[in-house]
C-alpha positions as CSV (number, residue, x, y, z in Angstrom):
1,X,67.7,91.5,67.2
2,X,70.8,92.8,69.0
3,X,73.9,90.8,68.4
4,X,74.7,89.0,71.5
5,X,78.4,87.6,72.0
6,X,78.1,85.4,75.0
7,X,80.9,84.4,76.9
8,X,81.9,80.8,78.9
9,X,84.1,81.0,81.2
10,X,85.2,79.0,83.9
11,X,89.0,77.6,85.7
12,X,90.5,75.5,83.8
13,X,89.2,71.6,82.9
14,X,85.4,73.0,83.5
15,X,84.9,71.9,80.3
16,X,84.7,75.4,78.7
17,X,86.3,73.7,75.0
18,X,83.6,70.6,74.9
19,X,80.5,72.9,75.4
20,X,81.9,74.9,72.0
21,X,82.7,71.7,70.5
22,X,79.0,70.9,71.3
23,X,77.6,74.3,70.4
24,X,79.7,73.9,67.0
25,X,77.9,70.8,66.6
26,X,74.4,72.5,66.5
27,X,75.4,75.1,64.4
28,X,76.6,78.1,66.6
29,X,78.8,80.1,65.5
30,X,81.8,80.0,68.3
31,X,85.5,81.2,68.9
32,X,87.6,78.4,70.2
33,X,90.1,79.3,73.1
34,X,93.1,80.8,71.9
35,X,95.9,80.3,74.5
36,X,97.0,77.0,73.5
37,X,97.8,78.4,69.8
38,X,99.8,81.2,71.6
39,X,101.4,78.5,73.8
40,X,102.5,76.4,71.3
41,X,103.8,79.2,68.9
42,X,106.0,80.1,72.0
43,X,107.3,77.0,71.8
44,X,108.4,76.4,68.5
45,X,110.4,80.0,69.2
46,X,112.0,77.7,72.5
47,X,109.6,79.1,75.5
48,X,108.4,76.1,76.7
49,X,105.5,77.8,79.2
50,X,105.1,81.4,78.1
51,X,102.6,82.2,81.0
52,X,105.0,81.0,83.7
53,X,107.9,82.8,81.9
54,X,106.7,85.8,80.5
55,X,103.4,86.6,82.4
56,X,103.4,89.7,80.5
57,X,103.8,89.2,76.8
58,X,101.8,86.0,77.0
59,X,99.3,87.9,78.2
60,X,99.6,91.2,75.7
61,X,99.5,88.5,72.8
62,X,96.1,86.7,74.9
63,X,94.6,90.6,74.8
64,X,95.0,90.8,71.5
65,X,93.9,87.6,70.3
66,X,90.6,88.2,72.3
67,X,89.8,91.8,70.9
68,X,90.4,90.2,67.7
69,X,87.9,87.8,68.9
70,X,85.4,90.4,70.1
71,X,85.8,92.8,66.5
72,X,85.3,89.8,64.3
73,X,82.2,88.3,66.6
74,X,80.7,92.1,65.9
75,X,81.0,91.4,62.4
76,X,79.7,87.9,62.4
77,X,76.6,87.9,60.0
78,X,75.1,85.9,63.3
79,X,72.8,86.8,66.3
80,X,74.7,85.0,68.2
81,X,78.1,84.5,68.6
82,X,79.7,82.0,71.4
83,X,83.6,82.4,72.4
84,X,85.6,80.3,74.7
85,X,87.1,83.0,77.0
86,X,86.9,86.6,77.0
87,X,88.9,89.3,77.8
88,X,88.6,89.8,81.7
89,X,90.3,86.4,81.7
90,X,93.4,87.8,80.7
91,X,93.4,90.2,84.2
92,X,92.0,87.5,86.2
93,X,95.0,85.3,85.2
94,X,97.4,88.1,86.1
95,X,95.8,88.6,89.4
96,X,96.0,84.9,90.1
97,X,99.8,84.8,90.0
98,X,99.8,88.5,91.8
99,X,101.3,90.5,88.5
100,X,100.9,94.1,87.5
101,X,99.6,95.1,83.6
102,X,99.5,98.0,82.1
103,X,96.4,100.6,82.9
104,X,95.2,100.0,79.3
105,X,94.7,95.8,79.9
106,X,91.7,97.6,82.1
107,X,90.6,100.0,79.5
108,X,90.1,97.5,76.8
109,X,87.8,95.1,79.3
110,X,85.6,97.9,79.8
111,X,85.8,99.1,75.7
112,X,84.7,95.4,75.1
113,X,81.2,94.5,76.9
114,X,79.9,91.0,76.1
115,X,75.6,90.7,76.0
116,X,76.0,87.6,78.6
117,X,78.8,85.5,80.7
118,X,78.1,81.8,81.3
119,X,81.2,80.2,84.2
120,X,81.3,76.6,84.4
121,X,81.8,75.5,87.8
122,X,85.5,73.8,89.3
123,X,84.7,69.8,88.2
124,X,87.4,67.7,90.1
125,X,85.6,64.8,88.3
126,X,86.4,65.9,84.8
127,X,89.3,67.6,85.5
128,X,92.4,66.8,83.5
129,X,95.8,68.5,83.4
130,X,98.3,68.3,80.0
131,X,101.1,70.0,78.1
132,X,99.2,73.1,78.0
133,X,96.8,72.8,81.4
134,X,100.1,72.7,84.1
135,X,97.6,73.6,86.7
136,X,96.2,71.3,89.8
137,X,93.3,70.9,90.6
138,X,93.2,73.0,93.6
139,X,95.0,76.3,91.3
140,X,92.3,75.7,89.0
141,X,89.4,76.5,92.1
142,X,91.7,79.7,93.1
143,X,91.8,80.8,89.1
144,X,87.9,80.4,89.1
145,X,87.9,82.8,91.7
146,X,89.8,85.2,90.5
147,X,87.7,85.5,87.3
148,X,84.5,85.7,89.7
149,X,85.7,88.5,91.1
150,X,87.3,90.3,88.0
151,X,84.5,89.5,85.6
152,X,81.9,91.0,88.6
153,X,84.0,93.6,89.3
154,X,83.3,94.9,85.3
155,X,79.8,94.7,85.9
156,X,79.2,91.4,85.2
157,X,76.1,88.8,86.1
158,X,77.4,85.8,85.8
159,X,75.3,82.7,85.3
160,X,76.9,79.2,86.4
161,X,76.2,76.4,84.3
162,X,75.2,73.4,86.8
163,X,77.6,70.4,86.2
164,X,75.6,67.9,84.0
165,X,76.0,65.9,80.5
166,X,77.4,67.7,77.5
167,X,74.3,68.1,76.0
168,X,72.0,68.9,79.0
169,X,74.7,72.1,79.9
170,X,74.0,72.9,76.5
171,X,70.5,73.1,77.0
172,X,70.9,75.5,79.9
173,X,72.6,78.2,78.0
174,X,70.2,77.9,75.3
175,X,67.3,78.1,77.4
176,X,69.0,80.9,79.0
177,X,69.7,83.4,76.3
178,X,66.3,82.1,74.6
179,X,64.4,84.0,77.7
């Protein structure tokens, strides 16, 4: 069998981090999200919201967290590898708040192909914002459509997970990449 390193993906509070929690649970082998680490090392150097002050480097230090992600899935002694985000994210967040990146931020999206994206729908109902989620509601539903467009735009089928229990989502991707 192939290795397959699936991605979830969705705007943020679609529930993205329970599902891998959940997955976890059943034995998967998943990558947790990693922008709240580099959020929170920002700000024990004094940047309290990298992202909204240094678009950029946050998201050079995102891009290399997530080919870190994508090298050490390929290693993974696993079929199947689960990770909360992938790269096209990184471009899809820059296009949300309208800012340039360097030509190679494209290059490495297309150097690193996942087997199979899974977006989690916008979820008003579970939607939650914090320290690290400074979004509304209604910039979360424009930031799922920027990475509908991005993640398409390299190629991608993307398969929406219908909003349902914990478990029952869970099921659905399974069943999915079982076919």
């Amino acid at each position: 069998m192939q290795k397959e390193i699936i991605v979830i993906i969705g705007g943020p509070g679609t529930g993205k981090s329970t599902i891998i929690d959940g997955l976890i649970g059943k034995g998967f082998c998943c990558y947790p999200e990693i922008s709240r680490e580099v959020t929170l090392e920002a700000k024990k150097q004094g940047i309290e919201q990298l992202f909204l002050e240094k678009p950029l480097l946050f998201s050079e230090l995102l891009l290399e967290g997530r080919k870190k992600q994508f090298v050490d899935a390929q290693n993974e002694p696993h079929d199947v590898v689960f990770i909360d985000r992938g790269i096209p994210d990184v471009l899809a967040y820059m296009h949300y708040i309208g800012d340039s990146y360097p030509a190679s931020f494209d290059a490495i999206c297309k150097e690193h192909v996942y087997s199979k994206i899974f977006i989690l729908p916008p979820w008003e109902e579970i939607y939650v914002s914090d320290e690290a989620r400074y979004e509304n509601y209604e910039q979360a539903k424009l930031i799922q459509n920027h990475l509908i467009e991005t993640y398409e735009g390299y190629g991608y089928s993307l398969t929406e997970v219908p909003k349902d229990t914990i478990d029952n989502r869970i099921l659905f991707i399974l069943d999915e990449i079982s076919k």
